[in-house]
Structure formats: structure tokens, C-alpha cells
DRENLUMNU-514376 format. One line per 5 residues: their letters; for each residue x negated, y negated, z of C-alpha. Coordinates in nm, 3 decimals, padded with zeros to 5 digits, m for minus. Each point is the difference from the previous one (the first is absolute). Layout:
N
a) X Y Z | ...
END
This chain:
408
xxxxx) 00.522 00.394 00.316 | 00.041 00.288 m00.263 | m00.346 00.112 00.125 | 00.137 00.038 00.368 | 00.230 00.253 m00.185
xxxxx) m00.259 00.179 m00.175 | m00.207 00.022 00.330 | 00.346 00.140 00.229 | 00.104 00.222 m00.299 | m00.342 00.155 m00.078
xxxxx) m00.024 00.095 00.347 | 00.330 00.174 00.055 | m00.041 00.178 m00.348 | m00.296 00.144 00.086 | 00.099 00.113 00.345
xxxxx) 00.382 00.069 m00.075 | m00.002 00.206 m00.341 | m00.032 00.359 00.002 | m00.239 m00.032 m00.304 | m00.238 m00.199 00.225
xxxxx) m00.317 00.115 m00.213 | 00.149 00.002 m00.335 | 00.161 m00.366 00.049 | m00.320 m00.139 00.132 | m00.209 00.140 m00.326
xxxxx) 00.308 m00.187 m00.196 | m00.013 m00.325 00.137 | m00.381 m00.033 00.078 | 00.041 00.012 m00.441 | 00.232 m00.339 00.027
xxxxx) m00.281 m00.174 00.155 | m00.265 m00.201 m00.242 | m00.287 m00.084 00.234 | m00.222 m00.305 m00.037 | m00.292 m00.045 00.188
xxxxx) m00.084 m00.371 m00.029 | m00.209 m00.087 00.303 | m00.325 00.030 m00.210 | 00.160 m00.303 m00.183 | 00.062 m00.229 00.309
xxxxx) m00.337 m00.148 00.076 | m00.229 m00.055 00.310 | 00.112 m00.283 00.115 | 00.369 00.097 00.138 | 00.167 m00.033 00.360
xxxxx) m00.121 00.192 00.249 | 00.180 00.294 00.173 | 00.178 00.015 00.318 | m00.122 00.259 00.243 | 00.214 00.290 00.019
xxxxx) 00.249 m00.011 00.306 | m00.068 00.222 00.319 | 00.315 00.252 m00.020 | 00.269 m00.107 00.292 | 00.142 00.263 00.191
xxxxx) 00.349 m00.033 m00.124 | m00.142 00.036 m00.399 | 00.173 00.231 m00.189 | m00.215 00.338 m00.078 | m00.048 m00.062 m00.409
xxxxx) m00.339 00.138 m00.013 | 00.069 00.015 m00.383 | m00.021 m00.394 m00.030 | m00.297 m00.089 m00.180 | 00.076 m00.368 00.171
xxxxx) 00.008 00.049 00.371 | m00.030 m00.300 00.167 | m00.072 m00.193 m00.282 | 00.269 m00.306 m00.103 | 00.039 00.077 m00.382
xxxxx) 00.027 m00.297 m00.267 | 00.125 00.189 m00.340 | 00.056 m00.265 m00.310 | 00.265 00.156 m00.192 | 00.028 m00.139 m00.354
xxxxx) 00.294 00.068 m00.271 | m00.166 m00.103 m00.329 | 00.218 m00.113 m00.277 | m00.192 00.187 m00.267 | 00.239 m00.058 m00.336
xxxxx) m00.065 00.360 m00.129 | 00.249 00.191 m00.168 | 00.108 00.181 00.366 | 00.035 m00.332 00.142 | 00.186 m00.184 m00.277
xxxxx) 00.237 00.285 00.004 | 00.098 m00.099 00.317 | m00.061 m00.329 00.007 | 00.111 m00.090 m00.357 | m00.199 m00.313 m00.228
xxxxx) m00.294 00.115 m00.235 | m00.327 00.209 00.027 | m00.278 m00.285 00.146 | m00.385 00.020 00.023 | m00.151 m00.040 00.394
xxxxx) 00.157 00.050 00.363 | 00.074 m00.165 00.285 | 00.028 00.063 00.347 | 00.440 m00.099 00.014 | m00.020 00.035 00.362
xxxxx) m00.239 m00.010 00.253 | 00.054 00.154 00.351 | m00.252 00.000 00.301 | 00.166 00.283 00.276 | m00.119 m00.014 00.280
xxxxx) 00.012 00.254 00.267 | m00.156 m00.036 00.366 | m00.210 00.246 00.167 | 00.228 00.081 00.220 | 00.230 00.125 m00.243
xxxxx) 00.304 m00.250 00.146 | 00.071 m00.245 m00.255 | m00.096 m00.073 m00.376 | 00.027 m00.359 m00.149 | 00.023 m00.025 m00.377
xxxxx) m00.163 m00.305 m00.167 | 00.159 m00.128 m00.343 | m00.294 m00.186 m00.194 | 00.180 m00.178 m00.281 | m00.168 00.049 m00.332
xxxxx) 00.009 m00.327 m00.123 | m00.229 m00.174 00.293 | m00.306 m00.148 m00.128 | m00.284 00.123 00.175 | m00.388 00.064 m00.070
xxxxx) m00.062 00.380 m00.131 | m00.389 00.121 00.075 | m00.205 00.212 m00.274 | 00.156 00.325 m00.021 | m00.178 00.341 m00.114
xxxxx) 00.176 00.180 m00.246 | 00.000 00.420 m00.032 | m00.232 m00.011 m00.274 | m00.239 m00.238 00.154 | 00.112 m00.371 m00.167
xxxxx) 00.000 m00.271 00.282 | 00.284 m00.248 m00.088 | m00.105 m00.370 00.089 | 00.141 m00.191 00.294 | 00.287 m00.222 m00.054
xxxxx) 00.140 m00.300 00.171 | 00.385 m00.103 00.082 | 00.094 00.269 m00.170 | 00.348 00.196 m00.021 | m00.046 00.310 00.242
xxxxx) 00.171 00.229 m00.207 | m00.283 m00.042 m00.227 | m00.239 00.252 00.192 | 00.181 00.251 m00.118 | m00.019 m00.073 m00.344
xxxxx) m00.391 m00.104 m00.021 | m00.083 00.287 00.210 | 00.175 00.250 m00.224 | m00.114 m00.154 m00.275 | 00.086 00.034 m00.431
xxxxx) 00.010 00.385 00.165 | 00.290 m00.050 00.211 | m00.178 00.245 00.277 | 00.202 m00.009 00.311 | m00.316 00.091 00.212
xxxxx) m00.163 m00.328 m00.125 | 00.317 m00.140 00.053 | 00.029 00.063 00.324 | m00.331 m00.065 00.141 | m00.012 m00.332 m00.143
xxxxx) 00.362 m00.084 00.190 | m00.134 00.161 00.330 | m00.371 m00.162 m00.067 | 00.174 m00.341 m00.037 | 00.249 00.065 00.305
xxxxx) m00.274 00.073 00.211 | m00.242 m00.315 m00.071 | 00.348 m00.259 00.031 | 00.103 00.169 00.313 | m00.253 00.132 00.212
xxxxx) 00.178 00.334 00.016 | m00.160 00.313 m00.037 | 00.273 00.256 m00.242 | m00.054 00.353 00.082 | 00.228 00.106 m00.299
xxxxx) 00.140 m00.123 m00.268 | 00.377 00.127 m00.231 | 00.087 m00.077 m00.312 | 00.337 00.064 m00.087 | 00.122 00.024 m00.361
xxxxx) 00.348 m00.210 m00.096 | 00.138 00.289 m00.142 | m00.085 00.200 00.270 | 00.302 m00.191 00.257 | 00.308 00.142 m00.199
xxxxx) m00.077 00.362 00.063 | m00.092 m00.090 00.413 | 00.306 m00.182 00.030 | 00.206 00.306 m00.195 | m00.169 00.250 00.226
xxxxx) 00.116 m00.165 00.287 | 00.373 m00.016 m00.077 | m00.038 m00.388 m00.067 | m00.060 m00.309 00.258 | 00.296 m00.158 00.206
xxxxx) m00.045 m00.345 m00.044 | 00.289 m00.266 00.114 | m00.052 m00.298 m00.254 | 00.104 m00.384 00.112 | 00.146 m00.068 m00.290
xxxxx) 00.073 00.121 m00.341 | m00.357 00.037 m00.195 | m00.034 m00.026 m00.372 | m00.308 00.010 m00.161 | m00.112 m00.213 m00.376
xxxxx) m00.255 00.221 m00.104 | 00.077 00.331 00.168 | 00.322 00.239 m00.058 | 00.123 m00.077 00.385 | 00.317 m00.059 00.132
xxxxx) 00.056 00.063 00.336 | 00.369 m00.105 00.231 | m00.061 m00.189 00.314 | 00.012 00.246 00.296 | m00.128 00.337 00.045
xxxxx) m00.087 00.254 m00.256 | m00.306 00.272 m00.064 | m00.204 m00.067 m00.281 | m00.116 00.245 m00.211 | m00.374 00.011 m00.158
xxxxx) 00.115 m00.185 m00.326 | 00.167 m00.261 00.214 | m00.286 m00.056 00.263 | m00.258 m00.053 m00.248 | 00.190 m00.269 m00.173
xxxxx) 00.065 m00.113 00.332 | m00.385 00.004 00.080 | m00.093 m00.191 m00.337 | 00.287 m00.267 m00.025 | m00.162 m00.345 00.002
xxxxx) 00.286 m00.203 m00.148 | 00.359 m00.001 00.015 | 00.301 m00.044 00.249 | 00.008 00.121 00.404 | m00.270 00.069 00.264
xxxxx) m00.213 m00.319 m00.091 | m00.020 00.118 m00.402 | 00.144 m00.384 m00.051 | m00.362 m00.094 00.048 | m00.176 00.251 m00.231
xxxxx) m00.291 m00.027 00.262 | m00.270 00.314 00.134 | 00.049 m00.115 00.338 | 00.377 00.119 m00.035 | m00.108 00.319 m00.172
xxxxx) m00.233 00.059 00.279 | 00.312 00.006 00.272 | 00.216 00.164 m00.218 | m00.260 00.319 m00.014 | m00.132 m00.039 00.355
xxxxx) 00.442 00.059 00.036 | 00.017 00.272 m00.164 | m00.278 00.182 00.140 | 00.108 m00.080 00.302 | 00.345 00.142 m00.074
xxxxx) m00.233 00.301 m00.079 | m00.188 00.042 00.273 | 00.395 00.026 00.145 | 00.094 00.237 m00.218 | m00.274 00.238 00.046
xxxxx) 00.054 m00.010 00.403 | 00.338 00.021 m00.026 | m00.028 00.334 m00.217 | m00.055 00.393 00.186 | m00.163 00.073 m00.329
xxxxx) m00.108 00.317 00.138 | 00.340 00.091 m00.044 | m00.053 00.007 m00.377 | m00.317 00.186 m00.097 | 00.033 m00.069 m00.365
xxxxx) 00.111 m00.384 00.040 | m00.316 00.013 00.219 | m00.254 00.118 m00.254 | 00.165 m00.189 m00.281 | m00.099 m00.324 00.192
xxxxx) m00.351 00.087 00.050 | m00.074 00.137 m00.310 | 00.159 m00.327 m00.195 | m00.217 m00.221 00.240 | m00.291 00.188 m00.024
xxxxx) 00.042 00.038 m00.355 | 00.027 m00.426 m00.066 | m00.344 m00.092 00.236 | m00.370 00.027 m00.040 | m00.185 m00.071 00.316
xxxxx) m00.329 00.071 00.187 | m00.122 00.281 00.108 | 00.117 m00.004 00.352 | 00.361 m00.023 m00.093 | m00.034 00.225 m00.308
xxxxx) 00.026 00.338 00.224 | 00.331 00.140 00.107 | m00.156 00.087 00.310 | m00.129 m00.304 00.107 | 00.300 m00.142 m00.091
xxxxx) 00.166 00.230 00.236 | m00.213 m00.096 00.315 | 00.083 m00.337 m00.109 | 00.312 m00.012 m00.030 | 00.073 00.189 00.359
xxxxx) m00.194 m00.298 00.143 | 00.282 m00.236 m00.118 | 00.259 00.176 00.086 | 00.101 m00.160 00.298 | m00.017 m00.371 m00.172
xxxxx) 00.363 m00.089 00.038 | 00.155 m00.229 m00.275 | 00.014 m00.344 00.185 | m00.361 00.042 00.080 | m00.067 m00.017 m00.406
xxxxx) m00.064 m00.388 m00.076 | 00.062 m00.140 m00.302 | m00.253 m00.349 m00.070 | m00.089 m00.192 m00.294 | m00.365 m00.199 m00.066
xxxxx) 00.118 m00.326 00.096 | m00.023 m00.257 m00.276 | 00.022 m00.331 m00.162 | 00.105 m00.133 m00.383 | m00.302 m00.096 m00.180
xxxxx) 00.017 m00.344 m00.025 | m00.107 00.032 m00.360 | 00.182 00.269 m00.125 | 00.309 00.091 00.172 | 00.020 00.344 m00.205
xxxxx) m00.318 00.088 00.314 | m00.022 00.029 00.346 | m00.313 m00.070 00.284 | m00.045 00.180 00.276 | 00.053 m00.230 00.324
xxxxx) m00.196 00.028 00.330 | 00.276 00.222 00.175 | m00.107 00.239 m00.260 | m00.397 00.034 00.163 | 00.228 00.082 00.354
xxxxx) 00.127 00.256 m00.167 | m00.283 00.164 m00.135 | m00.214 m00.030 00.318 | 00.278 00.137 00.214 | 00.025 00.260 m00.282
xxxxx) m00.400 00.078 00.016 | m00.013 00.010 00.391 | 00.306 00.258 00.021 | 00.235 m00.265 00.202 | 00.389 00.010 m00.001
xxxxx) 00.199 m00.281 m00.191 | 00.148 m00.259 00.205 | 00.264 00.088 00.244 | m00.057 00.341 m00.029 | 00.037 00.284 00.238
xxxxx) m00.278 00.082 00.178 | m00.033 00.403 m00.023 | 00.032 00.182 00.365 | m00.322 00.003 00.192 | m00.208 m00.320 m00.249
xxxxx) m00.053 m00.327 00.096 | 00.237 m00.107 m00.275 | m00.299 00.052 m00.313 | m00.155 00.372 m00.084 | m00.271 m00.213 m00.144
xxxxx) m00.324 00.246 m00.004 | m00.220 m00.238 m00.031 | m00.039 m00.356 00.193 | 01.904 m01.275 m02.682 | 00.220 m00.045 m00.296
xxxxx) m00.011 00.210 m00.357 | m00.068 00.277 m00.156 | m00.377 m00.003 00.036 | m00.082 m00.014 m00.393 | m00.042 m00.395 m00.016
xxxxx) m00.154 m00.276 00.136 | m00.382 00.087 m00.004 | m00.275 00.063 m00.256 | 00.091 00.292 m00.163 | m00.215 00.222 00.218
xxxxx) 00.197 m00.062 00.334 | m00.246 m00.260 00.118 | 00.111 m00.342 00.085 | m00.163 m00.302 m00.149 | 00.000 m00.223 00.338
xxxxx) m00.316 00.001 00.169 | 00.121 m00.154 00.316 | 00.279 00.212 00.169 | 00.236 m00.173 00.232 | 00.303 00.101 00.233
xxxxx) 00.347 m00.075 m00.054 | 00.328 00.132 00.187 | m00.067 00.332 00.209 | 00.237 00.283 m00.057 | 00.153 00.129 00.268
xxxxx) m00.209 00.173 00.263 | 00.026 00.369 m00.036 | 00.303 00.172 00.197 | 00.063 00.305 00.210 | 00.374 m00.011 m00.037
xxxxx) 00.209 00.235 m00.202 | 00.047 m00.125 m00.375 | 00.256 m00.063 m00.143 | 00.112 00.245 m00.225 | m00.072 00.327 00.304
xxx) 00.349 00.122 00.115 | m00.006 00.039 00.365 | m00.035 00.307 00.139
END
């Protein structure tokens, strides 16, 4: 949830700093805008009507959301440039991929957010996608979903491209409309995760990692940048389900960690510390690009002042639920759970079991695998069986705590 932080920090920079002007000048600089919607086609989900305001809303006249639920994809892109490999160590690669893919969610009513894991090794069908210099790239089927990013940046690597395709591709499989998208740069998390002072985290058990420099004791501890993004990228090893070298593991270990985030964050008065303050925002805004909407400091600020009152527990952590592919168990399918999701997600409903916010009818609905994702397929990503089949669902997704989040 390192873009919660950006949106609560921004704001209380802005506001809190003497310097108000000069800071907002300097951090509106961070910001690298892309403006993608051109790229996203005709034929994409409609719109739900903005929300009446209730009497109780808060006054954030600033929002440029009001009323509206907001679906943002946020994407971290393992780009192997020299930046990234510095961080991430192994050797200088050609193309990008989307590393992880996160649909947050946030209702209308500004009471709760849900954020959606889609693992990048399901196999799903990726529409034609319009490039920033015009190219159309072809439509594939049963296809790697990380892949979008790639085709749609193309032999240019454009993150623009990049992102459209991903958000194009989310919108056609799901249904759901994205008002925004993020995309986060690997070696963007180490300075964050400085900035803030590190992440309590309480591990399970002792976690060692094969591949990664990452040794962590059982019990808790604060990781620092270097040790969170080897804790982000670990796929094989010893501890926290790195036995089974598997995305879906990977995939709870991060949704952990940014939950123990999203803790951290609360937890701090970083008004307290004006230049701790600005050194977060200016290393988050420094490691995104993003659409216009959330490229402005001042929209960012209405924003976040909206979500302020979204207390921690009211922050849901799912996954796209999923089977092996019986073909290939180095891929996943998405089950049927996983079009509940989505349409829940597109009509602005709560999860399951969820608290129904004072004064709603329990919805602020405004309208009515295994691997290491390199093997097992063509070459290209795309899976040689024509006939896709179910196998063993994965858990269904999960509102409790992870493990991993010290208690408060």
C-alpha cells in the first residue's frame, strides 16, 4: 500500500511545511505523467454514476473523485536496467514485465479499500492493444498476463504503452472500469522503505532466501529498504512458503508486507517529523509514473484527505482466486470465484462479511501456481493447450491479518 503513503504524506506535506509553495513546485517535478486513456479503446466498462454527497461526508472539495469508487491498477515492472539490476542484482536483460499486479479498490464512500493481487503467471486472453506511436499489437490467447506489459511497451520499453496495454487487458478480463493506473519501479521500494524508518514485520519462522541476499530470524524485526525488496522478490528458498518456490506464495508474502505498511504508516505522527515527511513523498513520488489525475500534488491532496478516516482493519487484502493448469503446473487459471470478485468489484459492493458503513444498507454500490514464471510455455508466454481445464482452487481470498503483520 506504498501508494496509500504517498497519498497521506503528500497531503500533510503540502499542508504542514512552512515552504508550502516551494515544496509543492518540488514534488509536482517527481511526478512523470502518462496520459493513456487515448490508448484504451471504445469498447470498455461503463462508469458508475457519481454518488449523491451524504450529509455526514467529509468537506474535501479538493477531491477530483467525489463520490466516485476508484479502481487504480498499480504495477511494479521488473525492467532489468542498470537502476534495477543494481538493486536487484543478475545481468542487464532486453523487455519488461509487469512483476506485480495490484487492482485497489476504494468505495465511494471513502470507508474501505480492497486490494486485488492478479498473479502474473495466469493464462488469460490479452485484446489488441494501441501502442504510443500508433502500432496495434495482435490479440493473443491463454496467454501469461504479465505479458501486456511487455507487448504493449514494446522493443521500446515505453512504460505508457506498458501500462495501457496492462489496464486495456484488465479491463476486457474483468469488467472493471480503472480510473488510474501506477507503475512503480523495483528500485524505487528501498528508498520508500528507508524514508520511512523501515517496516515492523513479525516473521513465523526463520526466512532464508536461494537467490536473494536475505536472512531474516523468526520473530519481530524492521526491515530496511535493502531487506524488503529481497523480501518482495524471493521466490525460492527456506520460511514463509519459499519451500515451494511458487507466485502464489510471493503474492501473500507482499500482500504481508504491505499490509505491515499500511500499519506502519498509521501508526506513525509523521507530522512530527517534517523532513522524515518530505523524504517519504519525494522517494515515492520520485519511483511512479501515473495518469494525469494522480500526477498533481494537489489532487493528490484532496485525495488523500478523503481516505483519511479508512482505518487499517477496513484495508482487505484478496488474491484472484485460481487453479494449476492442468498442463503446465508452472501456470495458473482463474476460477469462477474470481468473476464474484470482479463484479462485486465493478458494482462498488463490500467483500464478504464486511462491515456495513453507518447509515448504508451494507453496499455503497452507486449503481444497481508453482515456479518461477520463465518455463513451461512457448517462449512467448503463451500456452500451447487449446482446451483449458480446472484443477484444485486456491484458497478463497481472506480478510484476516497475514501472517507476517505484528499486532498492534
Amino acid at each position: 500500500m506504498l501508494f496509500a503513503t504517498a497519498l497521506t504524506a503528500t497531503a500533510a506535506v503540502v499542508f504542514v511545511t512552512t515552504a508550502a509553495v516551494a515544496a509543492y513546485v518540488d514534488l509536482q517535478s517527481q511526478i512523470t505523467v502518462d496520459d493513456v486513456d487515448p490508448l484504451l479503446g471504445a469498447d470498455r466498462p461503463a462508469q458508475l454514476p457519481v454518488a449523491p454527497p451524504t450529509r455526514d461526508a467529509p468537506p474535501d472539495p479538493a477531491d477530483p473523485y467525489a463520490g466516485q469508487p476508484l479502481n487504480i491498477l498499480v504495477m511494479g515492472t521488473d525492467l532489468r536496467d542498470a537502476a534495477n539490476i543494481a538493486v536487484a542484482g543478475g545481468a542487464v536483460e532486453d523487455g519488461m514485465r509487469s512483476d506485480t499486479t495490484l487492482l485497489v479498490h476504494v468505495a465511494a464512500d471513502r470507508t474501505r479499500a480492497e486490494i486485488v493481487s492478479i498473479p502474473r503467471d495466469s493464462l488469460v486472453d490479452i485484446p489488441t492493444c494501441t501502442r504510443t506511436d500508433g502500432t496495434v499489437t495482435p490479440a493473443r490467447s491463454t496467454t501469461m498476463f504479465n505479458r501486456a506489459f511487455t507487448y504493449g511497451g514494446g522493443p521500446e520499453e515505453d512504460i505508457a504503452g506498458a501500462a495501457a496495454c496492462t489496464r486495456r487487458t484488465v479491463e476486457q478480463l474483468t469488467g472493471v472500469r480503472t480510473t488510474d493506473h501506477v507503475v512503480v519501479k523495483m528500485n524505487g521500494v528501498e528508498p520508500i522503505v528507508d524514508a520511512l524508518g523501515g517496516v515492523r514485520m513479525c516473521m513465523p519462522e526463520p526466512v532464508h532466501g536461494r537467490e536473494v541476499d536475505l536472512d531474516l530470524p523468526a520473530g519481530e524485526q524492521r526491515l530496511d529498504g535493502y531487506e524488503a525488496i529481497n523480501f518482495l522478490r524471493a521466490r525460492k528458498g527456506t520460511g514463509f512458503g519459499l519451500e515451494l518456490g511458487s507466485d502464489l506464495q510471493r503474492i501473500e508474502r507482499q500482500q504481508a508486507f504491505l499490509d505491515a505498511t499500511v500499519h506502519e504508516v498509521t501508526s506513525k505522527n509523521l507530522l512530527t517529523s517534517t523532513p522524515q515527511l518530505y523524504r517519504v513523498v519525494e522517494s515515492i513520488l520520485a519511483s511512479i509514473s501515473t495518469s494525469p489525475d494522480l500526477g498533481s500534488p494537489r489532487a493528490l491532496v484532496g485525495l488523500a484527505l478523503s481516505l483519511r478516516s479508512i482505518p487499517p482493519e477496513n484495508v482487505v487484502f484478496t488474491a484472484v482466486p485460481v487453479v494449476d493448469a492442468p498442463w503446465d503446473n508452472d501456470r495458473v487459471l482463474w476460477t469462477a470465484e474470481a468473476d464474484e470478485i470482479w463484479a462485486r468489484i465493478a458494482a462498488d459492493e463490500p467483500p464478504p462479511g464486511a462491515e456495513p458503513a453507518p447509515g448504508t444498507d451494507g453496499g455503497t454500490g452507486t449503481g444497481a501456481g508453482t515456479g518461477d514464471g520463465e518455463t513451461g510455455d512457448d517462449g512467448d508466454g503463451t500456452s500451447t493447450d487449446p482446451n483449458p481445464s480446472a484443477g484444485t482452487p486456491s484458497p478463497a481470498p481472506s480478510a484476516t491479518t497475514a501472517p507476517g503483520v505484528c499486532p498492534d
